[in-house]
Backbone as CSV, one residue per row, in Angstrom:
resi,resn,N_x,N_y,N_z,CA_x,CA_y,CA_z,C_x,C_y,C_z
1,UNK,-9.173,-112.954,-35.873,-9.681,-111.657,-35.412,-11.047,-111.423,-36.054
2,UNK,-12.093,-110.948,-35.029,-13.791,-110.793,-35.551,-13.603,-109.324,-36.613
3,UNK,-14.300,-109.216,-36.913,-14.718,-108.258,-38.207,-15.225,-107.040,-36.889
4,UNK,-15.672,-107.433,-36.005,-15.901,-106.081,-35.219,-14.270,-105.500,-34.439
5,UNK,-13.384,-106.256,-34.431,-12.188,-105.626,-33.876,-11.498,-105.416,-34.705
6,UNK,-11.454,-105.582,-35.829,-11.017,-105.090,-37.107,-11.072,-103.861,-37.671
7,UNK,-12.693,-103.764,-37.511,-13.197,-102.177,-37.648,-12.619,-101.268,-36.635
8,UNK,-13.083,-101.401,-34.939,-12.302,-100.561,-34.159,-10.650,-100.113,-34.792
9,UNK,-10.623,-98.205,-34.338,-9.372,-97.934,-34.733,-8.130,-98.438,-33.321
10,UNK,-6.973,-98.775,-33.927,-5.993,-99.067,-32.291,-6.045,-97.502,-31.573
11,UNK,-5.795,-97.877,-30.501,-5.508,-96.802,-29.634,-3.957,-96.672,-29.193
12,UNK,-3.356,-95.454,-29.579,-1.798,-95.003,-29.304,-1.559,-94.501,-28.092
13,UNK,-0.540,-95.286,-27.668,-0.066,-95.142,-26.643,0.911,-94.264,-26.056
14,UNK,2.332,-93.910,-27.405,2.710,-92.875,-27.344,2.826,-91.794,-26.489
15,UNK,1.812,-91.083,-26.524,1.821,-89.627,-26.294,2.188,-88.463,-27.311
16,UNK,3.045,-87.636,-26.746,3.278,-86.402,-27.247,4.503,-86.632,-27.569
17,UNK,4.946,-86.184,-28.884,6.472,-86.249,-29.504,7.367,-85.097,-28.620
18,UNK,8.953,-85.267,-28.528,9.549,-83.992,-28.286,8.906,-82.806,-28.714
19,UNK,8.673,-82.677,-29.998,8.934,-81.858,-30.824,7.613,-81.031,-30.251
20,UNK,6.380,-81.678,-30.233,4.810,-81.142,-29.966,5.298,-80.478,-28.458
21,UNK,5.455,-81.046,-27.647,6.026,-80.485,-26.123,6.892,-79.410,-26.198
22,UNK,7.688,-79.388,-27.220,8.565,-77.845,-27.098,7.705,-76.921,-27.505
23,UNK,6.693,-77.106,-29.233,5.713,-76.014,-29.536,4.683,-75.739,-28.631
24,UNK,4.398,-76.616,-27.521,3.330,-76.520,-26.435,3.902,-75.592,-25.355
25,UNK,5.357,-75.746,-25.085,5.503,-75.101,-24.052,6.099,-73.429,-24.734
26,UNK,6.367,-73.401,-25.980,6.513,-72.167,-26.269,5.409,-71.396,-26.570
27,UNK,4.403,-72.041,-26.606,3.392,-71.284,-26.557,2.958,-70.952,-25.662
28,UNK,2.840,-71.448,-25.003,2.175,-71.273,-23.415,3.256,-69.985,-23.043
29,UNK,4.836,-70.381,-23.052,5.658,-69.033,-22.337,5.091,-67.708,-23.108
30,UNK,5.093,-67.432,-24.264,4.509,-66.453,-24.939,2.914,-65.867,-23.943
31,UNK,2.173,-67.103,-24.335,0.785,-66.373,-23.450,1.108,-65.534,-21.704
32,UNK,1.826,-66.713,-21.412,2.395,-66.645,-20.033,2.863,-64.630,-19.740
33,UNK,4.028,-64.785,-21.476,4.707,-63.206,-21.186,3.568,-62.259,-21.282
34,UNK,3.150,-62.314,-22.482,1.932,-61.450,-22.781,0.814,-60.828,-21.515
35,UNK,0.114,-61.993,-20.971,-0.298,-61.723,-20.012,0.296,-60.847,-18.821
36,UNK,1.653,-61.513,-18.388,2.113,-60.437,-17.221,2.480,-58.977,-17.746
37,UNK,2.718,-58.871,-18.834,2.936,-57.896,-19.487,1.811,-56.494,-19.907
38,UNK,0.390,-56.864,-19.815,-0.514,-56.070,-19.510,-0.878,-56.486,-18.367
39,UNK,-0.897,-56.943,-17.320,-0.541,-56.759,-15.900,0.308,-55.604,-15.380
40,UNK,1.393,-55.794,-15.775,2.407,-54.989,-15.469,1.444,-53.200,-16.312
41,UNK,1.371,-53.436,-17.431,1.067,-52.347,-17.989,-0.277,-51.633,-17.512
42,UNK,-0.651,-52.421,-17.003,-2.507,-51.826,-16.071,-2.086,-51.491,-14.936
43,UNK,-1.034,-51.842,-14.341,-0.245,-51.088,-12.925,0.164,-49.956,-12.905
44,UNK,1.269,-49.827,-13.695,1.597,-48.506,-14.128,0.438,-47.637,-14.577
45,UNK,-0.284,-47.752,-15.545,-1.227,-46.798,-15.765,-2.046,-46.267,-14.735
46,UNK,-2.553,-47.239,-13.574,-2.853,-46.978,-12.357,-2.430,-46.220,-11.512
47,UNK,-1.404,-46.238,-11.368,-0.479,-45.546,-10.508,-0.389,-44.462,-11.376
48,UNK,-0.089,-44.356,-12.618,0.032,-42.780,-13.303,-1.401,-41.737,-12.825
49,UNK,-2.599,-42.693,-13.181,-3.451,-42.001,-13.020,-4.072,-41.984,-11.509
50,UNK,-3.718,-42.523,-10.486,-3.966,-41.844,-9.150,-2.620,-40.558,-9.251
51,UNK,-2.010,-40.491,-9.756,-0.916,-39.423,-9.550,-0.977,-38.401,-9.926
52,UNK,-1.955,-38.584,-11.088,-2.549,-37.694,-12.229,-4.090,-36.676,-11.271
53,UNK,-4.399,-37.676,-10.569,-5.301,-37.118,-10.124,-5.293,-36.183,-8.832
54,UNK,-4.132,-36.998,-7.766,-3.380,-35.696,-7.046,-3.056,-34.435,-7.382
55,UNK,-2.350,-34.408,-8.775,-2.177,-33.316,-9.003,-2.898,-32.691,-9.328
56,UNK,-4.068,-32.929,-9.632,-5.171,-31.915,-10.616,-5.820,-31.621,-9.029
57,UNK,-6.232,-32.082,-8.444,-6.653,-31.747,-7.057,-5.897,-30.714,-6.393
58,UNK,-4.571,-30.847,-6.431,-3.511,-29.359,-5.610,-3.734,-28.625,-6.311
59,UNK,-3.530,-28.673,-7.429,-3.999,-27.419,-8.439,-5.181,-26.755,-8.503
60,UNK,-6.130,-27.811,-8.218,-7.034,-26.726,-8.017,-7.549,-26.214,-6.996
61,UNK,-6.922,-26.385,-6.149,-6.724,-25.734,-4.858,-5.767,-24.625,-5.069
62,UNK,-4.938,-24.641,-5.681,-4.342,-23.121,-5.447,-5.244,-22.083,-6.715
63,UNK,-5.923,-22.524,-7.544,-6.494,-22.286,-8.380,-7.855,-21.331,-7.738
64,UNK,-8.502,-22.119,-7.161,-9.206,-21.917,-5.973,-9.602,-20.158,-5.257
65,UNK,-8.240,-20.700,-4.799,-7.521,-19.606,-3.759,-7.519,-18.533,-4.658
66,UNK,-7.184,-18.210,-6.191,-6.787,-17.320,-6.700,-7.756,-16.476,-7.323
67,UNK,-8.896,-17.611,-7.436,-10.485,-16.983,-7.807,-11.025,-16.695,-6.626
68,UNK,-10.744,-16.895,-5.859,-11.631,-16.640,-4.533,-11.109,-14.756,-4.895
69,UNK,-9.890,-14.682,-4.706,-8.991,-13.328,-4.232,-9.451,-12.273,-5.603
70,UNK,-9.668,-13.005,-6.476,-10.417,-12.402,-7.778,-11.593,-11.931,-7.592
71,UNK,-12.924,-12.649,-7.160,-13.729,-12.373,-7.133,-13.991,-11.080,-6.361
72,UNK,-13.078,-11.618,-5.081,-13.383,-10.457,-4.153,-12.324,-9.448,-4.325
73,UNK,-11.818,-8.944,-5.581,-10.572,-7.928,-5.360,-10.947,-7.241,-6.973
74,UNK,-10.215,-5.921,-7.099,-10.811,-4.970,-8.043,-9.107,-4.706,-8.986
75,UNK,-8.333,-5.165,-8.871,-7.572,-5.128,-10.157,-6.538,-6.210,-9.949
76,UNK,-6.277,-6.501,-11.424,-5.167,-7.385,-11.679,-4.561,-6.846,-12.293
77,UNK,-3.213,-7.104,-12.056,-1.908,-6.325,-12.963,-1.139,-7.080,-13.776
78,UNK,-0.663,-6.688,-14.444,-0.765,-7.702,-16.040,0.850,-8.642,-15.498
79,UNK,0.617,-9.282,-15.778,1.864,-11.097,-15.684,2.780,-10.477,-16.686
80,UNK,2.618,-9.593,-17.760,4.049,-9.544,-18.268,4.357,-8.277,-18.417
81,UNK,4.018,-7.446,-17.521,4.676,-6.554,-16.463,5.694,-6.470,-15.408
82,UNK,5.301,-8.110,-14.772,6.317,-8.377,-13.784,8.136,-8.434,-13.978
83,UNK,8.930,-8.344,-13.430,10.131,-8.859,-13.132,10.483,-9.384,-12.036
84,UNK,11.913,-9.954,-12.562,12.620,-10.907,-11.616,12.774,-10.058,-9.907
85,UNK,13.064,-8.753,-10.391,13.578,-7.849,-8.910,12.253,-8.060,-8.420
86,UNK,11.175,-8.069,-8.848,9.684,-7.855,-7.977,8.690,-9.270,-7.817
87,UNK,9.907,-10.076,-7.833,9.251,-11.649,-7.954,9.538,-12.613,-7.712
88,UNK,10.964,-12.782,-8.029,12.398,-13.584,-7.588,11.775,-14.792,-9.069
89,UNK,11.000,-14.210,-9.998,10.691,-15.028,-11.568,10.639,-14.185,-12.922
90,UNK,10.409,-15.131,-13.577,10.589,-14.164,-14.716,9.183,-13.493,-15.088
91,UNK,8.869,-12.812,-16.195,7.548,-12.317,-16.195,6.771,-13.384,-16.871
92,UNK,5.640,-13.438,-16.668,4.223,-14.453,-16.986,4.410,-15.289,-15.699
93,UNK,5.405,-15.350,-15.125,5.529,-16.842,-13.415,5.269,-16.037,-12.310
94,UNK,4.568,-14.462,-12.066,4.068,-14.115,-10.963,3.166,-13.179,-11.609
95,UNK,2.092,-12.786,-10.646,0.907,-12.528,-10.159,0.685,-11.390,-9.486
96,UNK,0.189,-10.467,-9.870,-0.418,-9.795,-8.376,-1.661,-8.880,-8.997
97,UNK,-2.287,-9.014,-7.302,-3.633,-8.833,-7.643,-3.890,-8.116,-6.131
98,UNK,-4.453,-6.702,-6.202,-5.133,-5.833,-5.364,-6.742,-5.847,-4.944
99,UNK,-6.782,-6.681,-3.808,-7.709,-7.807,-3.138,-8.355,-6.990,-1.661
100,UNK,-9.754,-7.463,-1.733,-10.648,-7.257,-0.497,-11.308,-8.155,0.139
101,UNK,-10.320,-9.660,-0.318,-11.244,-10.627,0.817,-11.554,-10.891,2.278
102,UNK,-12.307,-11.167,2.327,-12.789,-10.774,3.884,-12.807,-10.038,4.665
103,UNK,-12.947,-8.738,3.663,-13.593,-7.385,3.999,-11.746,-6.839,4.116
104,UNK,-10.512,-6.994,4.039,-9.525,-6.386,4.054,-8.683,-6.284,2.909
105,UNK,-8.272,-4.691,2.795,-7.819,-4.917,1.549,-6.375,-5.027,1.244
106,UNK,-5.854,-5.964,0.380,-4.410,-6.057,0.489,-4.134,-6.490,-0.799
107,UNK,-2.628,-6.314,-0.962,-2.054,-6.613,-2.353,-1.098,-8.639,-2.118
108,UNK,-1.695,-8.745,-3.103,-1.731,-10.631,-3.474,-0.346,-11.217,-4.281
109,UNK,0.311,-11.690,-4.319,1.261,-12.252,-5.344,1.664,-13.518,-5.365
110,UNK,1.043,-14.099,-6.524,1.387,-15.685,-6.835,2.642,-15.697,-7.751
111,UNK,3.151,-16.965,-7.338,4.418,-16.991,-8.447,4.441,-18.120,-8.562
112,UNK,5.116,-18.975,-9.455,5.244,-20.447,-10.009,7.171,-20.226,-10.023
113,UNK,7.474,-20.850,-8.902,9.179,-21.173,-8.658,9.858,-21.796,-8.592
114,UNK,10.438,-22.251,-9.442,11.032,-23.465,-9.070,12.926,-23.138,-8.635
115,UNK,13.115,-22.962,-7.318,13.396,-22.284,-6.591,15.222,-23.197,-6.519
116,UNK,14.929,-24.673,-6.753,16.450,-25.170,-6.595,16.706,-25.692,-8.046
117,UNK,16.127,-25.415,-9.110,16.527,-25.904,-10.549,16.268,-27.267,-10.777
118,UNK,15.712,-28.006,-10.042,15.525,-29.982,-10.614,14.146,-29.718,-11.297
119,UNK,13.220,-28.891,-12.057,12.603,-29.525,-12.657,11.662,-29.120,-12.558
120,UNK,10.931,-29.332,-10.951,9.589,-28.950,-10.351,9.601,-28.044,-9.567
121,UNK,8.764,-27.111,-9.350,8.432,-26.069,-8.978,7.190,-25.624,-7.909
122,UNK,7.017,-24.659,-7.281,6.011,-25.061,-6.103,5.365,-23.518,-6.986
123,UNK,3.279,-23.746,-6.510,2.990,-22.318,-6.581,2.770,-21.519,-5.118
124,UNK,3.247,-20.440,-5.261,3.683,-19.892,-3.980,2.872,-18.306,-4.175
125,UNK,2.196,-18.089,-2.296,1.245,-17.098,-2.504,1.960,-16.227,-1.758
126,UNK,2.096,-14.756,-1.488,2.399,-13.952,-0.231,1.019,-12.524,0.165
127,UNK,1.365,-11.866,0.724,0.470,-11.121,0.471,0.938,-9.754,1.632
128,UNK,0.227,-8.199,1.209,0.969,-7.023,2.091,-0.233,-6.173,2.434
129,UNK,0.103,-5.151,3.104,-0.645,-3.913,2.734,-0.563,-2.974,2.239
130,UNK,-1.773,-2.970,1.216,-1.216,-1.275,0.465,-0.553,-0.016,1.028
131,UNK,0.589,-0.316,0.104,1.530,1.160,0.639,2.573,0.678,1.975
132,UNK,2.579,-0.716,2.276,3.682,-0.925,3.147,3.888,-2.294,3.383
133,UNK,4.729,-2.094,2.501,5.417,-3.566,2.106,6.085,-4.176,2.864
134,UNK,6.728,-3.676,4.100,7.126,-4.083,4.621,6.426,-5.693,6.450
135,UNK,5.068,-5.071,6.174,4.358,-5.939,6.621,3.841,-7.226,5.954
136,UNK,4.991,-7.947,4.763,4.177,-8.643,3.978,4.673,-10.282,4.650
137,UNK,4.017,-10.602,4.096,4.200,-12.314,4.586,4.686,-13.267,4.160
138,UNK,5.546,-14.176,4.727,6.599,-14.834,4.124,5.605,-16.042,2.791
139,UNK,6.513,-16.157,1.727,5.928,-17.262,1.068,5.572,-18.934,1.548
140,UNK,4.258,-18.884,0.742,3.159,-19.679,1.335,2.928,-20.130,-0.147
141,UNK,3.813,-21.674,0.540,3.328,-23.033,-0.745,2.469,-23.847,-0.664
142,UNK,1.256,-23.282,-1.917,0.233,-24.187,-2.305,0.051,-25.353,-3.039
143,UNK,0.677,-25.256,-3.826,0.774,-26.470,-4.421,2.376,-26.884,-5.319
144,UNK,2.383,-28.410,-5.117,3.804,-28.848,-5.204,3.670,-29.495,-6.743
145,UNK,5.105,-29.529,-7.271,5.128,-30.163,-8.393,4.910,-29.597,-9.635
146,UNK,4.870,-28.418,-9.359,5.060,-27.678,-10.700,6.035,-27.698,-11.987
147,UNK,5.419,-28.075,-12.934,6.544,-27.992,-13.791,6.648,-27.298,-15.423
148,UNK,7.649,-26.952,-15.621,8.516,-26.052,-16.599,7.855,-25.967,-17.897
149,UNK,7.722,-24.963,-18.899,7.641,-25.567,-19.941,8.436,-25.836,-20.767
150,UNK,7.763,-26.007,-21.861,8.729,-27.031,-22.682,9.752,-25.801,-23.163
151,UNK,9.210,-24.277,-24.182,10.255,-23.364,-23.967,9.397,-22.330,-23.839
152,UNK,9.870,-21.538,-22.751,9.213,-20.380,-21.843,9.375,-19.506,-22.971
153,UNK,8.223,-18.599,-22.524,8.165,-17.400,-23.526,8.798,-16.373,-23.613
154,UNK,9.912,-15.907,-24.626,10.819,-14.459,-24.235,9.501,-13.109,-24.413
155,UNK,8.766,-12.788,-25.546,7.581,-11.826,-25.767,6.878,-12.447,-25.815
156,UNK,5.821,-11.341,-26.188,4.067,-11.800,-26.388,4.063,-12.725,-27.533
157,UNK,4.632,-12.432,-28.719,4.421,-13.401,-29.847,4.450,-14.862,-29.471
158,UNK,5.245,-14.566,-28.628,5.215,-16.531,-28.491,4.121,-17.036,-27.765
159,UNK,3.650,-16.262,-27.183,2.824,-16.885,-26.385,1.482,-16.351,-27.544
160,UNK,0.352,-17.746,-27.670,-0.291,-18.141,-28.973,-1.777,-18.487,-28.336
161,UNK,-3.110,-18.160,-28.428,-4.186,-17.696,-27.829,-4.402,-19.629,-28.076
162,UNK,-4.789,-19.947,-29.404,-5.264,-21.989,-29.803,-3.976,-22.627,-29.315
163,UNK,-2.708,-22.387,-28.807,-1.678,-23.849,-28.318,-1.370,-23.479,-27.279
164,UNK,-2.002,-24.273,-26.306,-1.783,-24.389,-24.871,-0.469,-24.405,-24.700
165,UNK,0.382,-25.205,-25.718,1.810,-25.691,-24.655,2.607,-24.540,-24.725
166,UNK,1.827,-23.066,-25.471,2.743,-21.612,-25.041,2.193,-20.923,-24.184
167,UNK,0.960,-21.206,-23.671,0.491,-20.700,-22.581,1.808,-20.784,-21.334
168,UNK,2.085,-19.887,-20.605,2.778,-19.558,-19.165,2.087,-19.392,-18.147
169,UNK,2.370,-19.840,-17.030,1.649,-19.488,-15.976,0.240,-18.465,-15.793
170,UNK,0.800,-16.870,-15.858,-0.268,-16.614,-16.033,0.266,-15.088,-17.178
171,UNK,-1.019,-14.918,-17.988,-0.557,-14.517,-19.237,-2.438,-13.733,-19.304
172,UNK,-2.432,-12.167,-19.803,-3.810,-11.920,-20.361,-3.951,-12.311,-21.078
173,UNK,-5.242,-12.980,-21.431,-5.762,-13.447,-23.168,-6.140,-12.875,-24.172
174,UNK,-5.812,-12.175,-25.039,-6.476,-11.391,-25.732,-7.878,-11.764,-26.130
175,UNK,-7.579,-13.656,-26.198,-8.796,-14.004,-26.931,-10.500,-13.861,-26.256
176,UNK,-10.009,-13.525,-24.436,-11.170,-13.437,-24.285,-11.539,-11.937,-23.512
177,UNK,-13.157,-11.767,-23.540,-13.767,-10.632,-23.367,-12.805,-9.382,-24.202
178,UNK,-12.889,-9.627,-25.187,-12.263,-8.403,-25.704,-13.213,-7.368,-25.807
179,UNK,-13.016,-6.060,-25.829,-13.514,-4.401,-26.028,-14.279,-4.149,-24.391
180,UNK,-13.746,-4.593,-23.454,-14.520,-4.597,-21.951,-13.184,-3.749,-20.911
181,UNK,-13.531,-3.308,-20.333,-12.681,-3.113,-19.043,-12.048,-3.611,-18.395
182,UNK,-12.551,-4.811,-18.150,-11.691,-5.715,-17.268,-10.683,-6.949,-17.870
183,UNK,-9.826,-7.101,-16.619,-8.943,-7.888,-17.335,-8.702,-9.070,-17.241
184,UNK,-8.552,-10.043,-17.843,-8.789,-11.423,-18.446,-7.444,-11.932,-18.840
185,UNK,-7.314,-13.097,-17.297,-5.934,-13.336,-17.063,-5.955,-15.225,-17.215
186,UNK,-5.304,-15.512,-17.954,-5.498,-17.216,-17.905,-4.074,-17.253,-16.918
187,UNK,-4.572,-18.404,-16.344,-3.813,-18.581,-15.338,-3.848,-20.603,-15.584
188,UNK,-2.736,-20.879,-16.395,-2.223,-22.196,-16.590,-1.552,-22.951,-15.820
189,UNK,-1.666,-24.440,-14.785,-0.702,-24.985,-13.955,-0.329,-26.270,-14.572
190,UNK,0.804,-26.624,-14.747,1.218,-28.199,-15.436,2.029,-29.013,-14.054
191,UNK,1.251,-29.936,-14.142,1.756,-30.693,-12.773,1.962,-31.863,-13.460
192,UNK,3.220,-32.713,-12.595,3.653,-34.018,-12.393,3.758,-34.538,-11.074
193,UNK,3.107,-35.424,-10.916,3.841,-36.381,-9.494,5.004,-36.649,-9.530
194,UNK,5.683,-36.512,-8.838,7.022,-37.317,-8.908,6.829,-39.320,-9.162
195,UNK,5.956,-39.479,-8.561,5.766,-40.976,-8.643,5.179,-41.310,-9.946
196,UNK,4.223,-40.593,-10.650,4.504,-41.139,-12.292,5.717,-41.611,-12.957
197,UNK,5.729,-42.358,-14.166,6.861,-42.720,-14.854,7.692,-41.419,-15.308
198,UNK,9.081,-41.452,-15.800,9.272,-40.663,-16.037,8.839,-40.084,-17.449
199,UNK,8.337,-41.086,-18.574,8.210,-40.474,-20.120,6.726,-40.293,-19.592
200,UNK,5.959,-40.150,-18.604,4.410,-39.572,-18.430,4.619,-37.935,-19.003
201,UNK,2.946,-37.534,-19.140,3.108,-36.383,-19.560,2.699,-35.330,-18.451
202,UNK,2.820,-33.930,-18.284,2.450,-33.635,-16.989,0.733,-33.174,-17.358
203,UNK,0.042,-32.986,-16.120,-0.942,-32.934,-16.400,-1.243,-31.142,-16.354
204,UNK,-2.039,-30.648,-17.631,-2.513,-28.854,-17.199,-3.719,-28.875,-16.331
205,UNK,-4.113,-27.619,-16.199,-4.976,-27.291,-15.633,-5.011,-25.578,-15.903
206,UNK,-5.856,-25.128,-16.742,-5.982,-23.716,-16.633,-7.612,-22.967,-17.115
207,UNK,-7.376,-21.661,-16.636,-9.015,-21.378,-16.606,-8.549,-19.891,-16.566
208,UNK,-9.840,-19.103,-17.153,-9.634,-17.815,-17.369,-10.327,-16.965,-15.965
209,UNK,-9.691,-16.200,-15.302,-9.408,-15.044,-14.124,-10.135,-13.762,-14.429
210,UNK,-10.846,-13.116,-14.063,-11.134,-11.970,-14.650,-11.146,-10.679,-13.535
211,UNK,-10.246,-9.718,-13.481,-10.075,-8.545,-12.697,-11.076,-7.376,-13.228
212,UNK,-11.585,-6.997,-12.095,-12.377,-5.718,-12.592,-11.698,-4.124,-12.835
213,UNK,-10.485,-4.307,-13.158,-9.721,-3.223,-13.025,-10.123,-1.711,-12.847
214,UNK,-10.444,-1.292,-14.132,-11.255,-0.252,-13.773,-12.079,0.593,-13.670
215,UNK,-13.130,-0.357,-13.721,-14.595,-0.496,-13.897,-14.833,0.086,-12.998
216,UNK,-13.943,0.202,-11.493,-14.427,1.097,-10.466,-13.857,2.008,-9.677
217,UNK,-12.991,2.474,-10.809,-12.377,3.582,-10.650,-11.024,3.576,-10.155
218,UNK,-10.417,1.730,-9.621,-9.338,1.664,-9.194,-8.844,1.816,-10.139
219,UNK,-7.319,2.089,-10.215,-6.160,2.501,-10.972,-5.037,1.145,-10.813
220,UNK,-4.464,1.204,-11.906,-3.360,0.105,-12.270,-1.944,0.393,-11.196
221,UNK,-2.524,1.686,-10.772,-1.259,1.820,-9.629,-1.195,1.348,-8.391
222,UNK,-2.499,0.700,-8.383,-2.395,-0.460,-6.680,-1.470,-1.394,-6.711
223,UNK,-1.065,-1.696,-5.736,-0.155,-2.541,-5.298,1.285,-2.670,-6.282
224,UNK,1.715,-1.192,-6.282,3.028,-0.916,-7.550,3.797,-0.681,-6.700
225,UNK,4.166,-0.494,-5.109,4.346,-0.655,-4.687,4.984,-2.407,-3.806
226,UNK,5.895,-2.938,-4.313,6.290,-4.239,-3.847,7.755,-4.746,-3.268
227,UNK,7.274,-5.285,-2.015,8.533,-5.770,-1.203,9.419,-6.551,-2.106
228,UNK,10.929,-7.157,-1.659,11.612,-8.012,-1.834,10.962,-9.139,-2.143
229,UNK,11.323,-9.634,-3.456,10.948,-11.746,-3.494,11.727,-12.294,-2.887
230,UNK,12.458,-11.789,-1.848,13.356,-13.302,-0.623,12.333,-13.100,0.386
């Protein structure tokens, strides 16, 4: 044998031991899981957040609707005033507001109902004419998917100006425009898709309302007058 094939190293023929082929292929299954596994997890989040975004869209559409009736209307009557007999909810989950949009004037009532107990809840508008309730209009659902809080407020104490999650539907703020006339109504909506996961969180949406109560001479006695909530 020459001194130059001597030097060359042999070349193995072999291959790969059992042993290297099992750590090869357990590695690979690992990458393999991992991978489908934020796959899977970028789906879901997807889908949460187109769902997420439906809802903030209905909401603010009935949201909408409620500033529109604000702008153009001269008192709001306080959310925890209301009762169940004048609402078919409890107080802070309806609304009413003595309104002149589009040049007619009528009394307004939103409520947040969740009407068969599973959970979610619709916001629901009606509306009458002052002093005769009996011309009022059947409820009109704006937006779907409303949901509960975590624990509804029995008084004012609970409900807390800095933690949203005691905010109720709709509730005056003390915290804002204080020493003014008018009244300053936050009006909070928490929505879920049904098609989100179920441990998703629901999404809020709330913004402060402001009634000119009686800045112009209207009285808190408009629209005290109110039909049946069936």
């Amino acid at each position: 044998m020459s001194s130059l094939e001597r030097s060359q190293p042999r070349r193995r023929d072999e291959g790969y031991s059992l042993t290297e082929l099992l750590v090869s292929m357990t590695v690979f299954s690992i990458l393999i899981g991992i991978t489908f596994g934020l796959l899977i997890q970028m789906t879901y989040q997807s889908k949460d957040t187109l769902a997420r975004v439906r809802a903030i869209e209905e909401a603010k559409i009935g949201i909408s609707q409620i500033d529109r009736q604000v702008r153009s209307g001269n008192v709001i009557l306080d959310p925890g005033l209301e009762t169940f007999s004048n609402s078919g909810v409890d107080k802070w989950f309806s609304m009413r507001i003595y309104t002149q949009v589009d040049g007619t004037f009528k009394c307004a009532q939103w409520r947040v109902n969740d009407f068969d107990g599973d959970g979610f809840g619709n916001l629901e508008f009606r509306s009458w004419s002052p002093g005769t309730p009996s011309d009022v209009t059947p409820w009109a659902v704006v937006a779907h998917n409303l949901v509960k809080m975590d624990v509804a407020p029995t008084d004012e104490d609970d409900i807390i100006p800095g933690q949203p999650e005691t905010w109720p539907p709709f509730w005056v703020d003390p915290s804002v425009g204080a020493g003014t006339e008018s009244q300053f109504v936050r009006v909070t909506l928490r929505l879920k898709d049904p098609s989100e996961r179920e441990g998703a969180k629901a999404t809020s949406v709330s913004t402060v309302i402001t009634g000119r109560n009686t800045i112009f001479g209207y009285t808190a006695d408009h629209c005290s007058t109110v039909p049946s909530p069936d």
